[in-house]
N, C-alpha and C positions, 0 to 999 in steps of 0.2 A: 504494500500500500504506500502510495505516495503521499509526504506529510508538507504539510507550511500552509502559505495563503493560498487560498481557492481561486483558479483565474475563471471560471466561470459561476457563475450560480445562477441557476435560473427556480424560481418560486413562485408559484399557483398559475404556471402557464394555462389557458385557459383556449378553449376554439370551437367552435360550435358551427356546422352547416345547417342548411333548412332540412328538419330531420333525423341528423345525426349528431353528436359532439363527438369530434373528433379527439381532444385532450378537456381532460375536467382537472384542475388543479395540479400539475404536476410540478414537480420539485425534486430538483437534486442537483449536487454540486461534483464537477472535474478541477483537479489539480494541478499547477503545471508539472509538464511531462509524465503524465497520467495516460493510461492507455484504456480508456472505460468504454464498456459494451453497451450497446443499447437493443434491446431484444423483447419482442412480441410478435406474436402472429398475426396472420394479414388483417388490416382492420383494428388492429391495435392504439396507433396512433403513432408508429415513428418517424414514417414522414410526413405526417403534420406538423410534429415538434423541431424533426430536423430542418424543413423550409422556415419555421419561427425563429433560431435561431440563426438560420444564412441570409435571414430576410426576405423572403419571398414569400411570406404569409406573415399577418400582419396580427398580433392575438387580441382576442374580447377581453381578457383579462391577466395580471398577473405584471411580474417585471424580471427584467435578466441584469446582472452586472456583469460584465468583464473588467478583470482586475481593478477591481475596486469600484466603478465608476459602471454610473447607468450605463444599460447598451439597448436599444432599439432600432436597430439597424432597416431603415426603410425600402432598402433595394441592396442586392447581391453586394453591390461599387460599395456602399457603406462597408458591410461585414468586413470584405475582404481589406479595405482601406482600416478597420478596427483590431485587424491579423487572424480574421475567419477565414478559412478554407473549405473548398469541397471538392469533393472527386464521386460525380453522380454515376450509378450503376448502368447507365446508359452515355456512353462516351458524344461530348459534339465536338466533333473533329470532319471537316474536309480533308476527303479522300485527296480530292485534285490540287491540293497545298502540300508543301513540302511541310516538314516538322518545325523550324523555326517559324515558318510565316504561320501555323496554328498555335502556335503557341504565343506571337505577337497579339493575334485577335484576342486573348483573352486577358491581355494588360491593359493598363490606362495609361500610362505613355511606354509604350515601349520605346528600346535602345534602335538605333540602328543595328541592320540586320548582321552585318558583320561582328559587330559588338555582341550583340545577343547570343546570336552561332558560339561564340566563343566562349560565353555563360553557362549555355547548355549543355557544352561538354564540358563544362569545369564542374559544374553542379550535378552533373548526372553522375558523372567516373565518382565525385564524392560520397553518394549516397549508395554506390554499387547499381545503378540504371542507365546503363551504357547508353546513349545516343547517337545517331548519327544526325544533326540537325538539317543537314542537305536533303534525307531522302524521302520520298514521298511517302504520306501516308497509307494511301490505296494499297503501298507494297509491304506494310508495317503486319505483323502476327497483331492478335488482341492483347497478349501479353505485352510488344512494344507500342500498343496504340495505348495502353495505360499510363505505361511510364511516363509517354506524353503528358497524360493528363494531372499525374504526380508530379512532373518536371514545373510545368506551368504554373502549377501549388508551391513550389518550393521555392521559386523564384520572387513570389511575394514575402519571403520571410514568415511564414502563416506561426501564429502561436496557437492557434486550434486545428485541427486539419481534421473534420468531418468526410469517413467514408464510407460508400452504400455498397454493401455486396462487392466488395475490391476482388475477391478470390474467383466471382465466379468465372470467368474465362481460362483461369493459368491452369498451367498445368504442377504437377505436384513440386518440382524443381523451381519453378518458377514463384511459387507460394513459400518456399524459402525465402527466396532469394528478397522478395516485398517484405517478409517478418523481418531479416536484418535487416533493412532500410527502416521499417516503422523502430523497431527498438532503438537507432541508433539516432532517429528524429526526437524519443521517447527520452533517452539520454541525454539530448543536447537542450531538455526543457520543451519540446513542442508538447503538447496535449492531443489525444489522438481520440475522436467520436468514432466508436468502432461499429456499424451495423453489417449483421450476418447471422446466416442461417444455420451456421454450421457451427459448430456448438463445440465439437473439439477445438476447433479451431480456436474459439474464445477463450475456450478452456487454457488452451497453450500462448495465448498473446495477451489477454486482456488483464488489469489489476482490478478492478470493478465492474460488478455489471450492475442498471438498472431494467427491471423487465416493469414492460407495460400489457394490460388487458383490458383491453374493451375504453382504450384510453385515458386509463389510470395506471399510477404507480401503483404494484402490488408487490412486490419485493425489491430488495437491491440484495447483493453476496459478492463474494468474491469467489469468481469461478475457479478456479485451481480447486478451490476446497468444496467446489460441490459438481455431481457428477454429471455427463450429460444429459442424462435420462432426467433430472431431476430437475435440470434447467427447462426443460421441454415441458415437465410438466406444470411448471411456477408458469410459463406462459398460456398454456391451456388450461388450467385448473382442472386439471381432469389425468390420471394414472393412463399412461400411453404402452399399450403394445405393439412391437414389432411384429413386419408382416408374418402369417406363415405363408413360408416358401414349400411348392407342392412337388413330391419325389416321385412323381410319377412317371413312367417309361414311354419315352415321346413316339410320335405317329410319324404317319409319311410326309415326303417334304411338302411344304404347303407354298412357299414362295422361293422360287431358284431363280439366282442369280447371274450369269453366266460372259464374260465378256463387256462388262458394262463400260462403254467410253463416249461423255456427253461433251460438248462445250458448253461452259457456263454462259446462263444469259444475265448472270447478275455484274454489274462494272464492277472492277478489280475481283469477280466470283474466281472459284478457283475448278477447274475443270476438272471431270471424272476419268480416272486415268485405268480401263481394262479391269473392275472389278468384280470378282466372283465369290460369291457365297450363295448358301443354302441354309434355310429355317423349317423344323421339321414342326408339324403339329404338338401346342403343348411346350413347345420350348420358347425361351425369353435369350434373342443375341443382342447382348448390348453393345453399342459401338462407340468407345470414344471420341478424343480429338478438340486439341485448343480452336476454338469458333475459329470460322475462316478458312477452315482445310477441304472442306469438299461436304459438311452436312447441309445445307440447305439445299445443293445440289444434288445431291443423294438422296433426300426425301422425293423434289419436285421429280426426280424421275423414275422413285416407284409408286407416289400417287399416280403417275401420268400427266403433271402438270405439264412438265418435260420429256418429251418421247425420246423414245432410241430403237436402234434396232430391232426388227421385231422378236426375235426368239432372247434378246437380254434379258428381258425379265420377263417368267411367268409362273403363275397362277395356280396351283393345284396342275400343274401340264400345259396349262393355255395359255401359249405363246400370246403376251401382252404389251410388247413392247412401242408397238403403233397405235395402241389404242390411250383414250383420253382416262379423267379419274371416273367419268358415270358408268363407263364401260367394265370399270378394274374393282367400282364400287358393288357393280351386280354379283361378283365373282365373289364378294367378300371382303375386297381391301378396302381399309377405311384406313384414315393417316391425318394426325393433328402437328402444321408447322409450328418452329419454335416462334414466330411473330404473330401472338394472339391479336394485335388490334392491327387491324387493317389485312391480312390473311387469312389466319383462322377465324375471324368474326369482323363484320361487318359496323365500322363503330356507330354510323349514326342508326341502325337497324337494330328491332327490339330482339330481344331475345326468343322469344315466338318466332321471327323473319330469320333469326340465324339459327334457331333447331332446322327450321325447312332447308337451308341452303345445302349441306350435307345428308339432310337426315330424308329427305323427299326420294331415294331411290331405292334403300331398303327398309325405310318405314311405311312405305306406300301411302306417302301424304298429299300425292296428288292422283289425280281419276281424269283421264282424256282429257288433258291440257288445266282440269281446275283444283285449285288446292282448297285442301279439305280443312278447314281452321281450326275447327273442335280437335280433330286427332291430332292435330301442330302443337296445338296448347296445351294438348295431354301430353306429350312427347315434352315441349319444353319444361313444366311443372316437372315431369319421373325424375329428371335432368336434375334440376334444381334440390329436389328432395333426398333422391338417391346420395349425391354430391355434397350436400349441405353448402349450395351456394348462398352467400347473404345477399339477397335483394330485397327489395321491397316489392315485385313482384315481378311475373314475366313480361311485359307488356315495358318495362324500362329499359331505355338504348345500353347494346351493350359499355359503351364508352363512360358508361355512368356506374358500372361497377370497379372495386378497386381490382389490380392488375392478378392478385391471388385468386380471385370469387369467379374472376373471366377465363382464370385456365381451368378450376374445377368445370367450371359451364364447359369448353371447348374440349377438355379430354373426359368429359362427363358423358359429351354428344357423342363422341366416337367409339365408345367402349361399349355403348350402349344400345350399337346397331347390330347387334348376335354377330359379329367379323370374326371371317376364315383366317385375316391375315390383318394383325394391327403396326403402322408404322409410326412414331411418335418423336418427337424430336423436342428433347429440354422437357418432358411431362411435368415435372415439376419448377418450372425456374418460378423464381419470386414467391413460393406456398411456403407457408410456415409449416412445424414440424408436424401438428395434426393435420391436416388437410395433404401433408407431404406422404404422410406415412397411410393414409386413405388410399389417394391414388395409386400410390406402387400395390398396396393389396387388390384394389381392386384390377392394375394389370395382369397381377402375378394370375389370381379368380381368373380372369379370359383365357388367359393361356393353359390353365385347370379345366377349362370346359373344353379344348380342342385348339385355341387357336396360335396362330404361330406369330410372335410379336418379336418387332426389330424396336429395342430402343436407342435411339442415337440422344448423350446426355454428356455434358461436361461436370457432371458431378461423381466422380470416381464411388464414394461411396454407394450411393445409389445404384450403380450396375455392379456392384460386388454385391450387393444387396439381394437382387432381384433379379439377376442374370444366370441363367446354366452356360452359355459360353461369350469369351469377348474377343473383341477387335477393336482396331484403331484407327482412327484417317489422318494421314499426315500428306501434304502436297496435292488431294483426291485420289491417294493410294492407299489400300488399305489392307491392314495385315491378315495373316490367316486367322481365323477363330480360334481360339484355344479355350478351353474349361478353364471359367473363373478360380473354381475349387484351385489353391495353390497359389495363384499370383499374388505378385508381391506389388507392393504402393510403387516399390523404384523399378519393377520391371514395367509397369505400365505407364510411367512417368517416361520411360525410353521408349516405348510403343509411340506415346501419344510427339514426342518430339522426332523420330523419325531418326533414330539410332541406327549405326550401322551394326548389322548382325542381328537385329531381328528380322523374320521372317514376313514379308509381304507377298500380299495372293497376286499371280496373275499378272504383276508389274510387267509392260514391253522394255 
C-alpha cells in the first residue's frame, strides 16, 4: 500500500440519466504512485466515473480534488492540462499518419516534428516501448498501436494515467512487457487508474482495488490478499461457478476447412494466407492471435461475408465457398463479429429489427416476403431472458444498450438458432465476469448438443477455458491445432507472435 498525501480524492460522485443512475455517491481516494483497480460488471458504473474524472461527463453531485486543490475539469484539454491521462480501450489513431504526426494530434502545442520524432524515441527506449516515430500506423500490430497511445500519455508528464482494458489486445509477452513500464511509471510517482477484466491480472499489478455495483461503492481490498474468485464475486454479489466443460466423444467433421486464401477487403486488413483446419461435431477450436493478424478476415469468410473458393470451406460436405451467409445460414452456420455496433447489430434499429436480421432464416420469421412480428418479439424477449440482457425492453435501439448487455443480445441471437456450426469472434470482449462466465457455458451447452464451434478470442484464458483444441493466427497464417490439454501461457504466447519453430498449417 502506498502511504502520504492522496493526489486524488474524489467524494459522493454522483450521475444520474433519464432512468438510470449511473454512480450514486461514490468515494475513494488514489495515492501518488499508486496502482489502484477499478472493477464492476457491465453497468456498474466505471465509465461513468472514469469520463467524470477525465472530464467528459460533467457530475449532478459530489467534488474531486487533485493534490490538494478542487478539480472539475470541464473538457479532456483541462484534465490533461491538471496531469490526467487516458489510454481509452478503443484506440483513435489514423491508420494513414505516420506515428509522430498521431501523436502531434493529440497535444496542445506540439514541438516540431523533428523535435518530437526525437522525444518519442527518447521517451519510449525509457519506458521499454520501443518506437519507431516514422512508421505508419496502418502497418503498427495493436500491441504497437498502444504504445502509441501510452507514448502520447507520457509525453504530457501525466500524474494520473487512467487505463480501460490496456491488456486486451497483447499478447502474453507483451503484457509483461506494459506491467514493467506501468511499475516503473508507478515508481517514479505517476498514479495509475487501472480498469480490467481480468482479475489475475489485478491481482499481480494493482495495490488497491475499488469494486462498484449497480453504481455504488460496495467494497475496496487489496487484491494480492484476496483471491480471484472472490473479486468476481464482490462485483456480482452472487457465489460464481465455473463452466462445466463436456467430455464427450466428438462426431463427424461438421465444418472443413481446406486451402483457404482470401484478400483482405478491410484497409491495412491482413490477408488469409492457404488455411486448413477441420471442426468435428461437439468440439470447441479456439483460435488465437494479437487483433490485426487475419481474425476478422477469417470470420467474414466462413460467415460468407467474404467468398473464396468454392470447395474452401464446407458444411457438413457442402462445398460453400461461393455461397453468401443466408445460404451457409440454412446449412446451420451462424457467426457473431467481434464489432457488435455497426456489424453485429444494427445501432439505430431496435432490438426486435436486429433479432430479425440474422435470426429471419432459421427462425422462420418471415412467410412469402412478410415478416411475422409476434414471432420476432418472441424471438427477441427468449434473447433477452435466456441472456439476462438489461434493457428496458425490446422495442429500444440497440445503441442504447451499454457495450456488455449488446454482446449478451448479439451472441445470445446466435446460439440460439439450434446451429450445426457456430463461428464467434471476441464472445466475450467488454462482459464482466458473470455474464462472461454465462456465455462461455452456454457455448460450451451448443457444442454439448452437437455443434461444432470455432472460437476466434484474444483472451488466452478463455480458450484454455472452453477449448478441446487450439491454434493461432499470426500474419493470416495459422498454426496446426493442437489439444489445449498441456499448453503452456509461453508456448502460446510464441504461437500467437509467430515464433520460428512452431508449427503452421498449410503455409505456401
Amino acid at each position: 500500500m502506498k502511504t502520504g498525501t492522496d493526489l486524488l480524492r474524489v467524494e459522493g460522485l454522483t450521475k444520474a440519466y433519464p432512468g438510470v443512475v449511473a454512480n450514486s455517491d461514490v468515494s475513494f481516494t488514489i495515492k501518488p504512485g499508486e496502482v489502484h483497480a477499478l472493477l464492476g460488471e457491465n453497468g456498474a458504473g466505471k465509465s461513468t466515473l472514469v469520463k467524470m474524472i477525465y472530464g467528459l461527463v460533467k457530475p449532478d453531485k459530489g467534488r474531486m480534488t487533485l493534490r490538494g486543490a478542487d478539480y472539475a475539469p470541464s473538457e479532456p484539454r483541462a484534465a490533461r492540462a491538471s496531469g490526467v491521462a487516458m489510454v481509452f480501450q478503443h484506440f483513435s489513431l489514423f491508420e494513414a499518419l505516420n506515428v509522430a504526426e498521431n501523436v502531434a494530434l493529440g497535444m496542445e502545442n506540439p514541438p516540431k516534428m523533428r523535435e518530437l520524432a526525437g522525444r518519442i524515441r527518447q521517451v519510449s527506449q525509457a519506458y521499454g516501448l520501443p518506437l519507431d516515430p516514422d512508421r505508419m500506423v496502418g502497418d503498427l500490430s495493436a500491441g504497437e498501436r498502444q504504445r502509441v497511445e501510452i507514448i502520447r500519455c507520457l509525453l504530457q508528464d501525466p500524474k494520473l494515467l487512467i487505463m480501460d482494458e490496456p491488456t486486451s489486445v497483447l499478447t502474453p509477452q507483451e503484457v509483461d512487457i506494459l506491467f514493467r513500464t506501468l511499475r516503473q511509471l508507478s515508481a517514479e510517482g505517476t498514479a495509475i487508474l487501472y480498469i480490467s477484466h481480468k482479475l489475475e491480472e489485478i491481482r499481480a499489478l494493482c495495490d488497491e482495488a475499488t469494486i462498484l455495483r449497480r453504481g455504488k461503492v460496495v467494497a475496496t481490498c487489496t487484491p494480492r490478499e484476496r483471491s480471484a474468485r472472490e473479486m468476481a464475486e464482490l462485483m456480482v454479489g452472487a457465489v460464481l461457478t465455473p463452466p462445466a466443460k463436456n467430455a464427450k466423444p466428438k462426431g463427424a467433421v461438421a465444418l472443413e476447412v481446406t486451402g483457404l486464401s482470401v484478400n483482405s477487403p478491410i484497409p491495412f486488413g491482413t490477408s488469409l494466407k492457404n488455411i486448413s483446419f477441420a471442426v468435428r461435431k461437439g468440439e470447441v477450436l479456439g483460435i488465437a492471435g494479437v487483433a490485426g493478424n487475419g481474425q476478422d478476415e477469417l470470420l467474414l469468410a466462413l460467415s460468407g461475408e467474404l467468398k473464396s473458393a468454392r470447395d474452401a470451406v464446407k458444411i457438413s460436405g457442402a462445398a460453400v465457398g461461393e455461397q453468401g451467409p443466408n445460404e451457409r445460414r440454412v446449412l446451420g452456420l451462424v457467426s457473431a463479429p467481434e464489432e457488435r455496433l455497426g456489424h453485429a447489430a444494427a445501432p439505430d434499429m431496435s432490438l426486435v429489427e436486429n433479432a430479425l436480421l440474422s435470426g429471419s432464416v432459421r427462425k422462420g420469421l418471415t412467410t412469402r416476403g412478410f415478416i411475422d412480428w409476434g414471432a420476432t418479439r418472441t424471438f427477441a424477449e427468449e434473447i433477452v431472458k435466456e441472456f439476462d440482457v438489461r434493457t428496458p425492453g425490446t422495442w429500444v435501439a440497440a445503441r442504447a444498450l451499454s457495450g456488455g448487455n449488446l454482446q449478451k443480445f448479439v451472441v445470445g441471437r446466435e446460439l440460439s438458432q439450434a446451429p450445426s456450426v457456430i463461428v464467434i469472434n471476441q464472445p466475450t470482449w467488454g462482459v464482466d465476469a458473470a455474464a462472461a462466465a454465462s456465455i462461455r457455458q452456454a457455448i460450451i451447452d451448443r457444442a454439448a448438443d452437437g455443434a461444432a464451434v470455432v472460437v476466434i478470442s484474444q483472451d488466452l484464458d478463455e480458450l484454455l477455458e472452453i477449448a478441446d483444441n487450439f491454434a493461432a493466427l499470426n500474419g493470416g497464417a495459422m498454426t496446426v491445432p493442437r489439444p489445449t490439454q498441456g499448453l503452456t501461457i509461453d508456448e502460446i504466447g510464441l504461437m500467437m507472435g509467430g515464433a520460428h519453430g512452431m508449427e503452421v498449417a498449410h503455409v505456401a
